[in-house]
Kinemage of the C-alpha trace (Angstrom):
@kinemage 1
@onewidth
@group {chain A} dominant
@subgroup {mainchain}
@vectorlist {calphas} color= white
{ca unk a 1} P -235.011 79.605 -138.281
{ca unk a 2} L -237.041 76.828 -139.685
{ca unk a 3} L -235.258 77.476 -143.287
{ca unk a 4} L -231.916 77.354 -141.817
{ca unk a 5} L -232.600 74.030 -140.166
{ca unk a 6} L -234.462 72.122 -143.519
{ca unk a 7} L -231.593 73.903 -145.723
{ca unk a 8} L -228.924 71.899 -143.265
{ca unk a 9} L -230.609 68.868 -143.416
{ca unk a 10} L -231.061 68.764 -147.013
{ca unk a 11} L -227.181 69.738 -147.731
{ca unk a 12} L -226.387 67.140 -145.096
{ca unk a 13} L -227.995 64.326 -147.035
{ca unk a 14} L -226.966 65.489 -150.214
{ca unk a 15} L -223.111 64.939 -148.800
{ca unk a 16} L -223.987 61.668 -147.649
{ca unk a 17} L -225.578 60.445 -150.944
{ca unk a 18} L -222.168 61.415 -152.753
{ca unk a 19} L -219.950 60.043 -150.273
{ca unk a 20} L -222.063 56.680 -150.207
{ca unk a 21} L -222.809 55.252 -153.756
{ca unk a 22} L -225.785 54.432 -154.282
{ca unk a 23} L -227.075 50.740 -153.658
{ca unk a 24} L -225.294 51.352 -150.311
{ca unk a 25} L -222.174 49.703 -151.273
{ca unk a 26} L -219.289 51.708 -149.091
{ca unk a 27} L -216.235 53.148 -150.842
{ca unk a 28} L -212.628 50.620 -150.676
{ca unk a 29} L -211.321 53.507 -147.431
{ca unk a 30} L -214.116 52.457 -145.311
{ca unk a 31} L -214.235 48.590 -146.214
{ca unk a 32} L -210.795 47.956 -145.977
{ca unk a 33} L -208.444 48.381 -142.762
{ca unk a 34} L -205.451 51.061 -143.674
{ca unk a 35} L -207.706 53.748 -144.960
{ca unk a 36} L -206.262 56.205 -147.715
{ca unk a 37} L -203.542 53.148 -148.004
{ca unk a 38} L -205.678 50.565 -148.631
{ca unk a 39} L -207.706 52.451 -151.166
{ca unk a 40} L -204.197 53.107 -153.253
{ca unk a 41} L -203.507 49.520 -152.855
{ca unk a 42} L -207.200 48.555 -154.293
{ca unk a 43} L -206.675 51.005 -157.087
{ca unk a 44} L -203.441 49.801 -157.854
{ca unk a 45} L -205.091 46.169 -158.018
{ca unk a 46} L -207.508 47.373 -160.205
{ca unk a 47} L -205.024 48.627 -162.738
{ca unk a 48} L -203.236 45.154 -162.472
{ca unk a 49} L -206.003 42.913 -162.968
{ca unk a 50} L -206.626 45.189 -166.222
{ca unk a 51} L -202.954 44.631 -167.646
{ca unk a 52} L -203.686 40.973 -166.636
{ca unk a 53} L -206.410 40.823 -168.537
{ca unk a 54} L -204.940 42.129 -171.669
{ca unk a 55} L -202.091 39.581 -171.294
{ca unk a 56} L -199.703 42.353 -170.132
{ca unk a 57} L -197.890 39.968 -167.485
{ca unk a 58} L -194.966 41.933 -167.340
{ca unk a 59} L -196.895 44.974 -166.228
{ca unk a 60} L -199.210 43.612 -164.175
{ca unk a 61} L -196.335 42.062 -162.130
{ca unk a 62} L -194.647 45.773 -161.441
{ca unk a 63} L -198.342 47.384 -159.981
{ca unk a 64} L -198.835 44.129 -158.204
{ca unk a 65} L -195.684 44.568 -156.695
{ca unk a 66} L -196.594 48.304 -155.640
{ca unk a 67} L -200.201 47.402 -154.292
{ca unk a 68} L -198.442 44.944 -152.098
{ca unk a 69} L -196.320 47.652 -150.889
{ca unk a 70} L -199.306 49.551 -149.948
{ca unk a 71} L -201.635 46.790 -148.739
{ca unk a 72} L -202.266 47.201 -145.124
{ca unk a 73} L -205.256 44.796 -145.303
{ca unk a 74} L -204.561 40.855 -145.191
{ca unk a 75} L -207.220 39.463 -147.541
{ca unk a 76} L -206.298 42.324 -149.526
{ca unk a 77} L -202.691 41.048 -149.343
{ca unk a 78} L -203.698 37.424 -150.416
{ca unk a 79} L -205.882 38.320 -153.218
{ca unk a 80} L -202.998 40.292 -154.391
{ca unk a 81} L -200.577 37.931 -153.966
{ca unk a 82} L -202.496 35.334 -155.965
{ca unk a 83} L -203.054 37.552 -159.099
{ca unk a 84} L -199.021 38.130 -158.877
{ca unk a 85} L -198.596 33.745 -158.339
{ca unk a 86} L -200.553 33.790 -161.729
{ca unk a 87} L -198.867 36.227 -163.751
{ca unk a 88} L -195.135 34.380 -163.091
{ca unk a 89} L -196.542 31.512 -163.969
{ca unk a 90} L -197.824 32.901 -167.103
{ca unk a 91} L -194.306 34.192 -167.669
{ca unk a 92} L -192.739 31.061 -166.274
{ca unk a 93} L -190.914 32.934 -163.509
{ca unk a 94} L -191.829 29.395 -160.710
{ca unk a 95} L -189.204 29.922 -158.409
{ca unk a 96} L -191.034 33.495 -157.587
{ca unk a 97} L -194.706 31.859 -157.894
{ca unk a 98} L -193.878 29.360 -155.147
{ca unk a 99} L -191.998 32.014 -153.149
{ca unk a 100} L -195.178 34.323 -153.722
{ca unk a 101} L -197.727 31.052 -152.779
{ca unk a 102} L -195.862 30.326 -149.361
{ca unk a 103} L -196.547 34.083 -148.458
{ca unk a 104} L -200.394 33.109 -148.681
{ca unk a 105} L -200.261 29.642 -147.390
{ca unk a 106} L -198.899 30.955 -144.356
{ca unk a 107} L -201.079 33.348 -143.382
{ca unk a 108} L -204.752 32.568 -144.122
{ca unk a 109} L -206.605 30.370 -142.611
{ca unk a 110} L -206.162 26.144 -142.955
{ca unk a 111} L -210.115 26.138 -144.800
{ca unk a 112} L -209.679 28.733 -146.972
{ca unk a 113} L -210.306 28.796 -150.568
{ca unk a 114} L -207.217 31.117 -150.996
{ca unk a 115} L -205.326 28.501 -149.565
{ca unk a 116} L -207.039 26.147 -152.170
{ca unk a 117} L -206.254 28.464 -154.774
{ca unk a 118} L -202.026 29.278 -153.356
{ca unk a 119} L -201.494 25.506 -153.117
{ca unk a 120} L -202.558 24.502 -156.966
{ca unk a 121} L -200.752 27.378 -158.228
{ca unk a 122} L -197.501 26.490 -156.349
{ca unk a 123} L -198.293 22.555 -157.325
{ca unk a 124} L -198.664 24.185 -161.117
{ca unk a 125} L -194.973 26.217 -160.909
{ca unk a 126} L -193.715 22.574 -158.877
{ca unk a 127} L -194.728 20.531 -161.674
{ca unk a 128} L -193.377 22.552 -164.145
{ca unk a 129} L -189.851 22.643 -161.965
{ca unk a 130} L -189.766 18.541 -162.071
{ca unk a 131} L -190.578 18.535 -158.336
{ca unk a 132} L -193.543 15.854 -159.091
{ca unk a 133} L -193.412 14.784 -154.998
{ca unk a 134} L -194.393 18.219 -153.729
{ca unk a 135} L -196.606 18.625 -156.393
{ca unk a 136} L -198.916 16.046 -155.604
{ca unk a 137} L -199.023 17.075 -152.235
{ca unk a 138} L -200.080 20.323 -152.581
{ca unk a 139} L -202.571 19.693 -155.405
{ca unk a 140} L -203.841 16.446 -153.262
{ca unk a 141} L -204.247 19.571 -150.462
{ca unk a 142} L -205.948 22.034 -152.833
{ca unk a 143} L -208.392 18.910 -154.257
{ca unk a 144} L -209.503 18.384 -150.391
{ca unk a 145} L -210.236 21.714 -149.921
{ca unk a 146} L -212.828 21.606 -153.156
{ca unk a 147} L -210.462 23.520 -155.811
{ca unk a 148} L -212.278 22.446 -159.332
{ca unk a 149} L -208.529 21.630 -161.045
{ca unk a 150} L -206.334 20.300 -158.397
{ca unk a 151} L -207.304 16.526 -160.214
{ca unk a 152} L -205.392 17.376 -163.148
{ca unk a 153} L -202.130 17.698 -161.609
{ca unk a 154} L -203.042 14.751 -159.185
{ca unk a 155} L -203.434 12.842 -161.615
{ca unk a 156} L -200.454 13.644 -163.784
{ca unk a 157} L -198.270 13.385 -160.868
{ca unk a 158} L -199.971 10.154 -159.173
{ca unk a 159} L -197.092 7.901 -159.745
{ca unk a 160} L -194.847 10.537 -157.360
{ca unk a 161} L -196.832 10.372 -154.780
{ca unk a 162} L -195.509 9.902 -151.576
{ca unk a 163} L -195.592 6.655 -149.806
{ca unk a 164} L -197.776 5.084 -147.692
{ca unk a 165} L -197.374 5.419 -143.964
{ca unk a 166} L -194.950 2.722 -143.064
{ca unk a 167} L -195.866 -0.621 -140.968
{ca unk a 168} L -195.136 1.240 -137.798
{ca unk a 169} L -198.548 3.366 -138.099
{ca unk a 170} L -200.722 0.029 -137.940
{ca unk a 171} L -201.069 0.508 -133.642
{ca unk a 172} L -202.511 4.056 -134.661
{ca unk a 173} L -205.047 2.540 -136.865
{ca unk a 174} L -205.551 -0.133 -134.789
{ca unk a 175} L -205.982 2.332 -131.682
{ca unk a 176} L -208.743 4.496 -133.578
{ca unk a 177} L -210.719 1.494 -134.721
{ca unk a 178} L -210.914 0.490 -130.896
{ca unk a 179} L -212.542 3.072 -129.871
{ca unk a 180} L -210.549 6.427 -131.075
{ca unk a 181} L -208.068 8.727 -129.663
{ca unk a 182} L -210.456 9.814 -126.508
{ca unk a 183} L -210.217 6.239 -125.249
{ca unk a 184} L -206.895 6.116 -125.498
{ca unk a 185} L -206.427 9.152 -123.236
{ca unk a 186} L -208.648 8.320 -120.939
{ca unk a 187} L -206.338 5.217 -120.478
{ca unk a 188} L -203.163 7.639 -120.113
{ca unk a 189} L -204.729 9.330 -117.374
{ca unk a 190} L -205.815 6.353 -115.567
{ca unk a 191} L -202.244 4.733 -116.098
{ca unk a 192} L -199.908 7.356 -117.454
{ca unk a 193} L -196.797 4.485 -117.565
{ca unk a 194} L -199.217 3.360 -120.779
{ca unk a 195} L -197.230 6.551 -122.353
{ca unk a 196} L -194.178 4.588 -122.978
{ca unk a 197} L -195.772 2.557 -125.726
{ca unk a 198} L -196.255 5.221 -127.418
{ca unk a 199} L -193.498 6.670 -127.877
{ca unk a 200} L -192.279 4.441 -130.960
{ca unk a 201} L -195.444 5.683 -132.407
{ca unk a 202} L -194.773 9.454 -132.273
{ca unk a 203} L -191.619 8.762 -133.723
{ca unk a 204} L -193.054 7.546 -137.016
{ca unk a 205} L -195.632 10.069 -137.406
{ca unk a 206} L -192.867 11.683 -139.927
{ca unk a 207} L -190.331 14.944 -140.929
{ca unk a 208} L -191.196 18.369 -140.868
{ca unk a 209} L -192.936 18.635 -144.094
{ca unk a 210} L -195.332 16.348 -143.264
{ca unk a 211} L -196.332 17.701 -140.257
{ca unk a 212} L -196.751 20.937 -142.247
{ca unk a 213} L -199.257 19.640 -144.929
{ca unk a 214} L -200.970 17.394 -142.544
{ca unk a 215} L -202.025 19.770 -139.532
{ca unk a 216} L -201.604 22.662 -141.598
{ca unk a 217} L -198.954 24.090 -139.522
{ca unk a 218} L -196.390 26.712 -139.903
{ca unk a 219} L -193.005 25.647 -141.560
{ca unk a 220} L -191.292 26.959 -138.549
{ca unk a 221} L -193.652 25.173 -135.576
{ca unk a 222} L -193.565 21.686 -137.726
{ca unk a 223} L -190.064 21.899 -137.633
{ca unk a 224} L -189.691 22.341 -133.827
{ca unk a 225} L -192.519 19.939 -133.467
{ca unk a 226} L -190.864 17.010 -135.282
{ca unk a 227} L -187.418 17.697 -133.397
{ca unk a 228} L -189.718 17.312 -129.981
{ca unk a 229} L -191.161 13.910 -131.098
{ca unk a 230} L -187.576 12.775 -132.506
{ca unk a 231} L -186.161 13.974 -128.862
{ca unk a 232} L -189.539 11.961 -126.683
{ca unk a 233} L -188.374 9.201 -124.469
{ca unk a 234} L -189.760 6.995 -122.654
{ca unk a 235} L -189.475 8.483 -119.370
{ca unk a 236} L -190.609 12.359 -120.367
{ca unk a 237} L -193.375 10.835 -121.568
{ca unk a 238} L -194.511 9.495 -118.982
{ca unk a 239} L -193.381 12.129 -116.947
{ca unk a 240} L -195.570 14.680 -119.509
{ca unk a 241} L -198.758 11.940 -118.852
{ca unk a 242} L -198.536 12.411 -115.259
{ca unk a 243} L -198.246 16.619 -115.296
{ca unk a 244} L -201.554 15.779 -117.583
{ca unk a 245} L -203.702 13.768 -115.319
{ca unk a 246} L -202.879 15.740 -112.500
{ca unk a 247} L -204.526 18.857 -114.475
{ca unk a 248} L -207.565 16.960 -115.835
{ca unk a 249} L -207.743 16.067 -112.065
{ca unk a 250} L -207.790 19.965 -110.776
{ca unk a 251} L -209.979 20.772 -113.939
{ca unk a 252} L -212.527 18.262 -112.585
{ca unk a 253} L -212.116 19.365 -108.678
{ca unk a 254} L -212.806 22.892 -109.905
{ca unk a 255} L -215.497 22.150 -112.232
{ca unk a 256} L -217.673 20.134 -109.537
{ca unk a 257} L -216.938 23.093 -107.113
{ca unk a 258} L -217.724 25.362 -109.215
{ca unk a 259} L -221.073 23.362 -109.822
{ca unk a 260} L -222.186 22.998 -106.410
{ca unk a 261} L -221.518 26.929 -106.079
{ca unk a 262} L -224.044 27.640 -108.416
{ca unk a 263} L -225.888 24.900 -107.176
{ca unk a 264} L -226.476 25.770 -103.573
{ca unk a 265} L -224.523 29.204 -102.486
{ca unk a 266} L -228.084 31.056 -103.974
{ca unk a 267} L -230.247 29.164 -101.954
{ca unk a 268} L -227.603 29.750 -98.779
{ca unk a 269} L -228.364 33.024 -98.994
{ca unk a 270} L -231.743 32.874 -99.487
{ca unk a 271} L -232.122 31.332 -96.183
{ca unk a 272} L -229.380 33.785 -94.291
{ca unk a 273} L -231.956 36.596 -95.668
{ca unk a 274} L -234.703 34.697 -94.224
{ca unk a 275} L -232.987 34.002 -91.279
{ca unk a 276} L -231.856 37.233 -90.209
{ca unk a 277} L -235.265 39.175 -91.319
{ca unk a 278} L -237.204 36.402 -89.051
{ca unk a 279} L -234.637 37.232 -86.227
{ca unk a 280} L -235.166 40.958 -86.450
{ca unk a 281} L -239.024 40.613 -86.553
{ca unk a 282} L -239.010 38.451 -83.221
{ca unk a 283} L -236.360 40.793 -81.614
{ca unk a 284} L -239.184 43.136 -82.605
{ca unk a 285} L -242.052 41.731 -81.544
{ca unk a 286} L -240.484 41.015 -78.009
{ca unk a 287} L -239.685 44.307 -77.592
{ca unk a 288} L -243.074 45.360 -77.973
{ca unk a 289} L -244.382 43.056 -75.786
């Protein structure tokens, strides 16, 4: 019985150690979400990168294509999608690199080196299209996020760059350097009417595509967010200012509640306990008396 029990254990491990190789590094179908479908993708990579790397573009492009189709894992996806953004540039194929980059953009995350490395590959197929504007811009975006070759397009494409913000921005500036953007709401909820000035302001903060590349946003949400701050007046503002206070206000209510709850409701009961058990002992004693 003994036997039996040693010969399972040993085939057992023996399983393990081929399933697992060794170093403890575990196989693409357990790392990656999708299982069998993820590992197809992976291999499928793996053959692309090769026909990459032997300056088969045109190959590489076609498995790329079918990993993507398989992919069921999102970094995965984006790692994917980058190696295809570099093989039609290689073939000069930009309208599908930038089509390929906004994939990526919109999906990781606003810090992420794949961003870094989508937005200097669509700045590359940009340039290359004459679009010098959007160029800069997304190489300017891909330099602040620490890619080692954004400069080189920055600086090619310096004398496109966008303008300044206009002369209606100065309050902004002037706001921050008084004492930032927490002092100035903290005025709005003492005086919400202080909204209305503002309103000029949010007006000027610019299009769509600005509100994209500056808070990162989704093409989609900077577009509806840039038709709300053309549509602000005066009055839903201050209407929106007042909705606002009056939450901070029940915030605060419940957070000083919620403070003197776990301040004093222990030691309440604490002293009901003590109440009632020195009750019931003189109840007690009397009756024993």
């Amino acid at each position: 019985m003994r036997a039996a029990i040693a010969w399972c254990l040993v085939a057992g491990a023996a399983t393990a150690a081929r399933r697992i190789p060794r170093g403890g590094a575990l196989p693409p179908a357990w790392l990656l979400k999708g299982g069998a479908e993820a590992t197809k993708a992976h291999n499928l990579k793996t053959k692309a990168d090769a026909a990459q790397r032997a300056d088969k573009y045109k190959d590489a492009v076609s498995l790329y294509e079918k990993a993507l189709e398989e992919a069921g894992d999102d970094l995965l996806e984006a790692s994917i999608r980058l190696n295809l953004a570099r093989c039609h540039l290689k073939l000069e194929q930009d309208v599908e690199c930038i089509e390929v980059c906004d994939a990526v953009v919109d999906k990781v995350s606003s810090r992420s080196p794949l961003r870094a490395t989508a937005l200097y590959r669509r700045a590359c197929a940009k340039q290359r299209l004459g679009e010098l504007g959007d160029a800069y811009v997304d190489a300017k975006t891909a330099q602040s996020l620490g890619h080692e070759r954004a400069f080189e397009i920055v600086d090619a494409c310096a004398e496109h760059a966008p303008p300044e913000p206009p002369q209606q921005l100065l309050p902004l500036r002037t706001m921050q350097s008084a004492g930032g953007a927490k002092k100035a709401l903290e005025g709005l909820l003492e005086d919400p009417s202080q909204a209305r000035k503002l309103v000029p302001l949010a007006k000027t903060l610019g299009s769509a595509s600005t509100l994209k590349n500056v808070l990162n946003l989704p093409a989609d949400r900077a577009e509806k967010l840039a038709a709300a701050l053309q549509d602000l007046d005066e009055d839903r503002a201050e209407k929106w200012a007042r909705r606002a206070k009056r939450a901070v206000g029940a915030y605060r209510g419940l957070r000083k509640f919620s403070k003197l709850w776990r301040r004093y409701f222990p030691k309440t009961v604490y002293a009901g306990v003590l109440y009632l058990f020195g009750t019931d002992s003189l109840r007690l004693l009397r009756q024993k008396d």
